[in-house]
N, C-alpha and C positions, 0 to 999 in steps of 0.2 A: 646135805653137808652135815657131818657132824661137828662136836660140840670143838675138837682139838683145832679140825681147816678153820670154824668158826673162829677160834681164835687168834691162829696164824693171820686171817683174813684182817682184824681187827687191827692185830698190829703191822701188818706190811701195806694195804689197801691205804686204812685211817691212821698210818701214824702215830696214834694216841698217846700223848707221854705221859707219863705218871705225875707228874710236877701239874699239867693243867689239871687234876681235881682241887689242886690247891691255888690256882690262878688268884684268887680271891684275896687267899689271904696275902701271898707275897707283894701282889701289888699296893693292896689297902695298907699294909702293913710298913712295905717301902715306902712308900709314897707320904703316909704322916709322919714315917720316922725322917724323913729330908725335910720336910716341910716344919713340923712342930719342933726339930731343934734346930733349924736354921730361924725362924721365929724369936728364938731366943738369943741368937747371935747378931741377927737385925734388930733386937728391939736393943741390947744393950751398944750397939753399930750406933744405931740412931739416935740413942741418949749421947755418945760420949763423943760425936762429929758434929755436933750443933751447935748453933752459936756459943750457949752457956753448956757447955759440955759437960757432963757430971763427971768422967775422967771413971771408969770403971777400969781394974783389970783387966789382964789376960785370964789370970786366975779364977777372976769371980765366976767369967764367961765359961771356962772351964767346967769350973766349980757348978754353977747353973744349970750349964747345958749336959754335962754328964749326970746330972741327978733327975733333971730333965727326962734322960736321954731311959735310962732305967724305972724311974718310976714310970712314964707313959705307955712304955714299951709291956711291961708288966701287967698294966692298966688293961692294956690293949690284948693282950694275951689273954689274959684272964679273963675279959669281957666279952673275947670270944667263944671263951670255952664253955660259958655259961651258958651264952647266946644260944649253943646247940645245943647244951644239956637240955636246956627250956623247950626249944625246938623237938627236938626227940620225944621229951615227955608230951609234948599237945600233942605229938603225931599219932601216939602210942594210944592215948587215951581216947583221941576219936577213933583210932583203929577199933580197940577192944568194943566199941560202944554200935562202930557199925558192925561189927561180927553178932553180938550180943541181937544186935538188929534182923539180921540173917537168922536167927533160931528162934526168937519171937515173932517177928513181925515181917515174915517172906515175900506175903505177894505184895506188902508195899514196898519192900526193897526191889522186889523184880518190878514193880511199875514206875521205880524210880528209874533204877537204871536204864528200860528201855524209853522213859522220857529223855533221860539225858542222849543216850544213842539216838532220839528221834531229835535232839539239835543240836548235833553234830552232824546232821547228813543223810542219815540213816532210812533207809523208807522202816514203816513199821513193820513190817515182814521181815526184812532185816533185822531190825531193833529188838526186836521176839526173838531170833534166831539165835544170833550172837549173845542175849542174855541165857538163853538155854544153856550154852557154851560156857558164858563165864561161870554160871553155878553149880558147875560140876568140877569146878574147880575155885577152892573158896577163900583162899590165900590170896590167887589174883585177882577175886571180883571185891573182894572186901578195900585193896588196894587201891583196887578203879574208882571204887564210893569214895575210898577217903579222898582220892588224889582229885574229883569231878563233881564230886557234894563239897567236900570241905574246902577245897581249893590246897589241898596241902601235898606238898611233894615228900617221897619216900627218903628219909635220910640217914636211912641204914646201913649203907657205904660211906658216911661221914663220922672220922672220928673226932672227938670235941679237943681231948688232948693232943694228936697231932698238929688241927688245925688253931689251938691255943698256940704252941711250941713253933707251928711255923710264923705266925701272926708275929710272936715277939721276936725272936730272931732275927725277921725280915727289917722288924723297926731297928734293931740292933743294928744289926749289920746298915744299912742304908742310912740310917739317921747318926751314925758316928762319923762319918765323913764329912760334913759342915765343917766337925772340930778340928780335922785331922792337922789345918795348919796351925792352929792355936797351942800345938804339942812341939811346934820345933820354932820356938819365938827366942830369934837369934838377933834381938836386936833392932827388928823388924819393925816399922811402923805400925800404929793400930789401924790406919786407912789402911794399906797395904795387905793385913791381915784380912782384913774383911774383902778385900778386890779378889783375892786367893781363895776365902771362904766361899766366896760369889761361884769364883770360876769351877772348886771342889763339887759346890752344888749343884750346877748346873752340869757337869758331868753324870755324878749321882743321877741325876732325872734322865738323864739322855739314858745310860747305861740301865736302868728302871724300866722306862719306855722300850727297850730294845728286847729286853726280855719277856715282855708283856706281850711283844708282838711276836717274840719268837715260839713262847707258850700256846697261846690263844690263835696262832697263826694268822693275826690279822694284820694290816697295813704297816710296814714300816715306819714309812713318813709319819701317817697320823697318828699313829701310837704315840711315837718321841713326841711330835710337836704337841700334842694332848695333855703327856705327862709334862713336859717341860712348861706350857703355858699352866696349866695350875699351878705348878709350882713358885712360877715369878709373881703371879698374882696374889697368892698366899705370905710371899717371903716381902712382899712391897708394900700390901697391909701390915705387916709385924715390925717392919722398918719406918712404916709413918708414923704409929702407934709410939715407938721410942722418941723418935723426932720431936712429937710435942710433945713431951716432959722438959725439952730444953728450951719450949719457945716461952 
């Protein structure tokens, strides 16, 4: 098979969509962006429906949750991009250090890696064989060390900036929907807003879950019901948390 069927195969066989290298971030990323500004709409919900109610805006809630909404998102973006730049740089460094290792110091590399080969399975005839193998090629064996000495995966097909950009976006977009009815307050009750914010959000998570599971191709049901049950649990802490500042 060459390299073109190879890829045909890859994508007609396995499906593969572009979107699940980023599974991570869109979920992580929806998922706190529903969750941390609905948080904020239950915790000032919870303040201003209690006995001694403090009586908060629409506005303030707004005002809050959109700043909220930006600043965490940003946070979150950001924290990601980092997360990988850091990531890359350790990866990088025990690379260059097991190569370095390879041109100094050989046959304790080659009796490392055929110890590792020897548990994983390997008889040691084997484990000799296949190290003869990977040292004729030094790009892959250096990899093997990193990724089976260091414990560290290759993430050279990760990029920091897109998965920054996807991270905050996902919060964006997912986490402005708690608000969306607090933008057309016609008059509207402040209970009533918050039953509607309830119902916005628990869409959100379902619609969250659904993609999770159409990404990652796993279970319908439990995806939703997964993302949804965090979510109510999350938004019911933030909502009790308000509650007693009026008791």
């Amino acid at each position: 098979m060459d390299k073109e069927k190879y890829q045909e195969h890859l994508k007609e066989e396995h499906n593969i969509s572009p979107l699940a290298t980023y599974v991570k971030e869109i979920v992580y990323g929806g998922t706190d962006g529903i969750i941390t500004t609905f948080a904020v709409v239950s915790g000032f919900s919870g303040a201003s429906l209690g006995p001694q109610a403090l009586n908060f805006s629409v506005l303030a809630v707004l005002i809050f949750g959109l700043a909220n909404l930006i600043a965490d998102g940003a946070s979150m973006g950001l924290g990601n991009f980092l997360s990988l730049r850091s990531e890359k740089k350790v990866y990088d460094d025990f690379y260059n250090k097991e190569l370095h290792e390879t041109k100094v110091s050989l046959n304790e590399e080659i009796e490392e890696t055929e110890l590792i080969l020897s548990d994983q399975g390997f008889s040691k005839k084997d484990a000799r064989s296949l190290t003869k193998i990977f040292s004729r090629n030094k790009i892959f064996w250096v990899k093997f060390m990193v990724q089976h000495e260091g414990g560290l995966n290759d993430p050279e097909y990760e990029s920091p900036l897109k998965s920054g950009f996807i991270t905050f976006f996902s919060f964006l977009i997912f986490g402005f929907i708690p608000l969306v009815p607090y933008f057309f307050n016609n008059q509207v009750s402040y209970s009533a807003l918050f039953v509607i914010s309830i119902l916005s959000t628990g869409l959100a998570l379902i619609i969250l879950g659904f993609i999770r599971a159409l990404i990652s191709k796993s279970s319908l049901t439990m995806s939703i019901f997964e993302t949804v049950i965090l979510g109510a649990v999350a938004s019911s802490l933030a909502y009790a948390v308000g509650y007693m500042f009026t008791i």
